[in-house]
N, C-alpha and C positions, 0 to 999 in steps of 0.2 A: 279628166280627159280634155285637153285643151283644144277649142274648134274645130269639134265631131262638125262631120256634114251630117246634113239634114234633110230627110226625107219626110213630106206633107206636115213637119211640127211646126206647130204655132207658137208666136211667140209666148204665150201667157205659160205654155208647155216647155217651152226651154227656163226662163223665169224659176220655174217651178220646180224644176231636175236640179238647176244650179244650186237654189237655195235650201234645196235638201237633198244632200248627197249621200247620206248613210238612208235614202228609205231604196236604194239599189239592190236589187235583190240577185241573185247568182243563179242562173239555172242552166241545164240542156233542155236543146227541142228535144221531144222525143215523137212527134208525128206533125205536118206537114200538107196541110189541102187548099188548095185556091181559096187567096184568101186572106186565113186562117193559119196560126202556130198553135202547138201546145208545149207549153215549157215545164217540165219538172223544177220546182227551185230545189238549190240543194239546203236550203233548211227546212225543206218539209213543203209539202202542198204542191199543186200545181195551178197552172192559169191556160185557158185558150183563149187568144188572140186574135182580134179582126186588123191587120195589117199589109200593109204594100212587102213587109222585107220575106222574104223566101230564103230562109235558112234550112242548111240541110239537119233531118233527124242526127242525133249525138252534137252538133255544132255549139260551142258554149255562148250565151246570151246572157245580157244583163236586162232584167226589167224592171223600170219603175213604175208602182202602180198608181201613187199618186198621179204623177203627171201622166199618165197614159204614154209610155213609150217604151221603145227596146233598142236597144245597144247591141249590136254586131260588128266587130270589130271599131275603126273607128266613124260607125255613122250608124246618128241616130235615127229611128221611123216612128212614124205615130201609130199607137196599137192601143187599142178602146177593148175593152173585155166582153168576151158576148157572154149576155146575160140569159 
């Protein structure tokens, strides 16, 4: 994806997306609360997410877990996992 905009990512988090691009994972939201995403990936599992992006439930998202972020359309946001 050539110069996603960028929401609250750091640089060490962009760094880090670029120089590994297969750890991208594929998923839908499937719920949605201030906040917070939950993404089903579609190779199995899911993640919830403390981020700025408000994607609707069914919207497809990419997330990388390393670098803490998510991919909606073309712009990235910074998403930390709540643990």
């Amino acid at each position: 994806m050539p110069n996603p905009t960028r929401i609250d990512v750091l640089p060490i988090q962009e760094a880090v997306a670029t120089a590994s691009p297969s750890a991208w994972r594929d998923g839908l939201v499937v719920s949605r609360e201030p906040g917070t995403i939950t993404v089903a990936h579609l190779d199995g599992g899911a993640s919830t997410l403390t981020t700025r992006a408000a994607p609707d439930p069914g919207e497809p998202v990419a997330v990388h877990p390393v670098a803490e972020l998510v991919a909606i359309g073309g712009v990235w946001y910074a998403a930390r996992p709540v643990r």
